[in-house]
N, C-alpha and C positions, 0 to 999 in steps of 0.2 A: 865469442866468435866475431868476425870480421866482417862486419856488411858485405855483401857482394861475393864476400870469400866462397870455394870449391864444402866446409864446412859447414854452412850455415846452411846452402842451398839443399845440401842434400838430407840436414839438419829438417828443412821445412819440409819438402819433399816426404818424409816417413809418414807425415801426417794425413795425405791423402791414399797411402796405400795401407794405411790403417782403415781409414775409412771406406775404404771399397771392402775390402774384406771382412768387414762390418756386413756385407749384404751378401757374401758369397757362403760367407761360412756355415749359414743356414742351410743350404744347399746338398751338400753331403749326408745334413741331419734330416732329412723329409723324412724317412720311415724311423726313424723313432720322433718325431715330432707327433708321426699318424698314432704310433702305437702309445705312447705314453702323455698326450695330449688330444688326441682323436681331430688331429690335422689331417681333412682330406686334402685331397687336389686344390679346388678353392681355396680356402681357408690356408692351406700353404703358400699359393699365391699371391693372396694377400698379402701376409703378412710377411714375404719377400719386398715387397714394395712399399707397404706404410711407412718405413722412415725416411721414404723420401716427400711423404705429404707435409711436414713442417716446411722443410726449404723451398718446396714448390708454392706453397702459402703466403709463405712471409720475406724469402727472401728477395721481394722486391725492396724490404728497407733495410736488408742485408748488411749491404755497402757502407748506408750512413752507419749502422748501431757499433760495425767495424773500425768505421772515423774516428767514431766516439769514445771505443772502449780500447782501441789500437789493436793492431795486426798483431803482436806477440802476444800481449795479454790475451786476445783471442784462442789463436790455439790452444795453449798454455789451458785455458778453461773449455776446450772441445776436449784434451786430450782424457781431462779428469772427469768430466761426464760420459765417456766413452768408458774408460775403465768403470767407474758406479756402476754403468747400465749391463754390461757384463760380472756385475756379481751379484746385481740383482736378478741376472737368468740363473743364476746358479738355483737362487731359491725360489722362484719363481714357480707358483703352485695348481696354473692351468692357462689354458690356451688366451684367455683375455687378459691375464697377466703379462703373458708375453705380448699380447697386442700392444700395452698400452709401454711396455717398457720398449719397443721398436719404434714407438712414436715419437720418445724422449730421444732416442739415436738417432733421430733426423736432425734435432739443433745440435749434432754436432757435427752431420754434413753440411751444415747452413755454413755455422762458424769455420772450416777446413776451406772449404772449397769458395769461400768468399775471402775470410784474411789469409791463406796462400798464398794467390797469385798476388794478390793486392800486394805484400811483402817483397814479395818476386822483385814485381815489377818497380817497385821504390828503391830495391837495394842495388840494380845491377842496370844495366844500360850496354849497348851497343854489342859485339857476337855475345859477351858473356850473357846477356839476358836472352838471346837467341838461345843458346847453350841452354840455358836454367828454364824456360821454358818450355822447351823442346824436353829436356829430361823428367819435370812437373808431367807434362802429356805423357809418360808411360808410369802412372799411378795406376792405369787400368790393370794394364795385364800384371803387373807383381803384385798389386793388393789381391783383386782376381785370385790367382794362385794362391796366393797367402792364405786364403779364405778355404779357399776347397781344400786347400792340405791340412788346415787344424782343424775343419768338419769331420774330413778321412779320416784322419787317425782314430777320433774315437767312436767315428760313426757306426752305431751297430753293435755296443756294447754298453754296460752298463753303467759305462762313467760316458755317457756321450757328452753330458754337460761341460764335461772338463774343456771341452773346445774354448766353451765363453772365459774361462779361467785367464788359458794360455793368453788367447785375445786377448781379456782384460788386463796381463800383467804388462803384455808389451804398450800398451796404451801408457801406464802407467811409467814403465820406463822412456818413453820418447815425449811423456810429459816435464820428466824432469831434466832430457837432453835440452828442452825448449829453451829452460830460466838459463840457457846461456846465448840465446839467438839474440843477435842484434839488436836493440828498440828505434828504428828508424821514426818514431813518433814522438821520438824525442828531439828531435830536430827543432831549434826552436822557431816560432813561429807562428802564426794567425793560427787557431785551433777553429775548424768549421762546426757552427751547435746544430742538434739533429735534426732542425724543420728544415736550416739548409740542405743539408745533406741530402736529405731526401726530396730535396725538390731539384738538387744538380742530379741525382740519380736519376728522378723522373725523366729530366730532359735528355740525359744521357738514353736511356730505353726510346725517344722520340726519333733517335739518329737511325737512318734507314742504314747505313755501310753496316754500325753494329750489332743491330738486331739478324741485318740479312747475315752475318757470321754467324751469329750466336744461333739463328735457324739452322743452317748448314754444319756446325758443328753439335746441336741437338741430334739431325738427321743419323750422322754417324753411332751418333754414341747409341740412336734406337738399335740399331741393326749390330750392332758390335754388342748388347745386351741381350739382344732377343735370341740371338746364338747360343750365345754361351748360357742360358738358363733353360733353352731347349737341345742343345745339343748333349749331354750327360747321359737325358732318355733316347735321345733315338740311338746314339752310340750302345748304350746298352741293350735296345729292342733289335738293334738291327745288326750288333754283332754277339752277341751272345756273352755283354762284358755283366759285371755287377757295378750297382750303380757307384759305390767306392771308386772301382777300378776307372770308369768311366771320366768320372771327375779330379781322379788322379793325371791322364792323360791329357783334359784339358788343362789342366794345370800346367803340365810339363810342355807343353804344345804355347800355350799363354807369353812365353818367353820371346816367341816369335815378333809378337811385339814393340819388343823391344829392340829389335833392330831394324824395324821399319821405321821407328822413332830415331835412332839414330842417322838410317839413311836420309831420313827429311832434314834432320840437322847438318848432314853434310851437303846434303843441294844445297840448300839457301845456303848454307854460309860462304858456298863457291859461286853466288849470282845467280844460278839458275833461275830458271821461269817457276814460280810459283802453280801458274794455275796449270799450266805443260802437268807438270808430279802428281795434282790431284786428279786428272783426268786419266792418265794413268794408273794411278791405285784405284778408283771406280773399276774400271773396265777389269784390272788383274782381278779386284775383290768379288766383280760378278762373276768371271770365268772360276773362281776356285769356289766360289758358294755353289753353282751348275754343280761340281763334280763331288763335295761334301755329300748333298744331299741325293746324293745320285745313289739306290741302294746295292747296286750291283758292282759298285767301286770295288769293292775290298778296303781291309781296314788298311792296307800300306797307302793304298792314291787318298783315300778317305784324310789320313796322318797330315799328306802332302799339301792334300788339299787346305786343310786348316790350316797349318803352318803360314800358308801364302794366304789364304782370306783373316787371319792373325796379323799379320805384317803389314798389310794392308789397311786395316782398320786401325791400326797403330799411330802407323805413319799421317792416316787423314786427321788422326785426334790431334799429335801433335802438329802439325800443318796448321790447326784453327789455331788452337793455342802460341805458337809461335810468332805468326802474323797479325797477334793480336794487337800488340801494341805498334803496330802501321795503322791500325785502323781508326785508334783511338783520337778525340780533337785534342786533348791537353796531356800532358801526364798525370792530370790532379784524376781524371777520368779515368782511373785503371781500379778502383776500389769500385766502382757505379758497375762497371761491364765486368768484374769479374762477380757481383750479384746477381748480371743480369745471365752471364753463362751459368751461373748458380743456381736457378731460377728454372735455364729452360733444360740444363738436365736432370735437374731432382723431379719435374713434371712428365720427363722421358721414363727416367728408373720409375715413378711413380705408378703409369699407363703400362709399360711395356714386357714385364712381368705378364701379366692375368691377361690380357691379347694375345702375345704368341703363346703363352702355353694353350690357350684355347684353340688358337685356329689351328697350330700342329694336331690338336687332339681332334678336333673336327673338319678341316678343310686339306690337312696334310699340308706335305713339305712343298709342295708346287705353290701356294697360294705366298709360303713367305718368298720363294724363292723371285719370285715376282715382284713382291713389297721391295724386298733389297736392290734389285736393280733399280727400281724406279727410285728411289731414296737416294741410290750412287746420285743418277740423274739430277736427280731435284737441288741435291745439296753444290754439284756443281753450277747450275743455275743461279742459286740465291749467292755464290760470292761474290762478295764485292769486288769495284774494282780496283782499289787498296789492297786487296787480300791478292787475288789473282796479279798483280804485275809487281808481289813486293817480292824484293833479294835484297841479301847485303852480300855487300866487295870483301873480299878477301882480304885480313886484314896485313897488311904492308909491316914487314917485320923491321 
């Protein structure tokens, strides 16, 4: 495949919607996890969230270990410990087994979600990187989806397991789409050894414009989680769905997504104002989260609602992501910020799990619905001003 090329990108691209899916697919399975593992409430929260404790651990030397071991080779070895760690659920023989094997599924969100963009960003340049990143940002909602539809299918029967199967095999197959991606690390040239790396990493995390991103695109991704892992139950408590059902709709609802993501790929790339669209998806995203959790909706405004709080949160993931590299000081600096966005949302998925299912379960929906807007807020606040005043020109044919 082609550096740069429409193949590779979307080539790379499968790997993080492998990886989210990775966390959603659990999700379907809670009650046979409870029955056949004696996962309560807790204990299923948990263990929604522990594979995000390695990346939030370690991937502050992320970036460098990615230097070192290169962006292709990378995936190429998350994709194969992602498939292992789905067939050792298969036989996996009680609930700390599966602890410890969710644990193992974090180093391969470390490795995704740090040699990714880092790839991205080295192969393509000027709207095509707009383009490729803008498209990387909707991993959410089709891994998302992906996740809850191989849960569904078997959820509730007594091949539940076969989920990790299905999961496992596609890992396995878009590990070996990999061995045909580009090696841009082959480029010849000064090779940086790991105490560098990680001391240009450090200083990279010292830069206030990209930390204050990487907060702001944390922000989203909490409340764009804390939804979608609480929304399944209250859909189902509060329209009379089963929890299958419920997770099949957010599934199909998830899609929405992705056209927020697109619509933010077509502002910027027409010059639009940057921070004008995200201050806009705040304000859409708080009006349609009001009327979600609003119980007297009905399931059609309820549908509506998500749709547009979906598309919204889309479009703000890919917004971060897209104006990433305006933000950046060099381009050798795109491996360092994409451990450090590695970083601060593996310590988001990590927290925000076992928080919102709790305060839903004890404080109710008024308390997140509060969290959320303040979060719109805040995250508009910490953008930089690189992020907020970036567009590119249309490109002159």
């Amino acid at each position: 495949m082609k550096a740069g090329g429409w193949p590779s990108i979307v080539a790379v691209y499968l790997f993080p919607v492998l990886a989210v899916a990775s966390l959603s697919k659990m999700i379907p399975l809670a009650g046979d996890l409870q029955t056949g593992l004696g996962a309560g409430p807790h204990a299923f929260a948990l263990l929604l969230s522990l594979m995000a404790l390695p990346p939030a651990v370690f991937a502050a030397v992320g970036g460098a270990v990615v230097d070192r071991i290169g962006r292709r080779r990378t995936l190429i070895l998350s994709a194969a410990l992602g498939a292992a760690a789905d067939g050792l659920y298969l036989i996996a023989p009680s609930l700390m087994a599966f602890q410890a094997i969710r644990l193992g599924e974090g180093l391969v969100m470390m490795g995704v979600f740090t040699a990714g963009p880092a790839l991205l960003m080295a192969s393509t340049a000027g709207p095509r990187r707009v383009s490729a990143m803008t498209l990387w940002a909707t991993y959410s909602p089709v891994g998302f989806s992906l996740g809850l539809v191989l849960g569904a299918a078997f959820a509730g029967s007594e091949h539940w397991r076969w989920a990790f199967l299905a999961h496992g095999a596609l890992f396995a197959a878009v590990g070996l789409i990999a061995l045909g991606l580009p090696d841009v690390d082959a480029v010849p040239g000064p090779r940086r050894g790991l105490r560098e790396g990680i001391g240009q990493l450090f200083a990279a995390y010292r830069r206030a414009p990209l930390v204050r991103l990487a907060l702001a695109f944390g922000l989203v991704i909490c409340i764009s989680l804390g939804v979608s892992v609480t929304l399944p139950a209250w859909l189902a408590g509060t329209y009379r769905l089963s929890l299958a059902g419920a997770s099949n709709l957010l599934a199909a609802a998830n899609f929405s997504m992705l056209l927020g993501a697109l619509a933010t790929n077509g502002w910027l790339r027409r010059g639009g104002r940057a921070g004008l669209l995200f201050a806009g998806l705040g304000a859409a995203g708080s009006l349609a989260a009001l009327v979600l959790f609003a119980p007297g909706a009905g399931v059609a405004a309820a549908m509506a609602a998500l749709c547009v709080w979906l598309a919204a949160t889309g479009a703000a993931t890919a917004f971060a992501l897209a104006v990433l590299p305006a933000v950046l000081a060099t381009p050798a600096e795109g491996a360092a910020a994409a451990g450090l966005f590695s970083q601060v949302s593996s310590v988001v998925t990590l927290v925000t799990p076992p928080i919102w299912l709790a305060v839903m379960a004890g404080a109710g929906a008024g308390v997140l619905l509060a969290a959320i807007v303040a979060a719109w807020a805040l995250a508009f606040v910490l953008l930089p001003r690189e992020a907020a005043r970036f567009s590119i020109a249309p490109r002159v044919q």
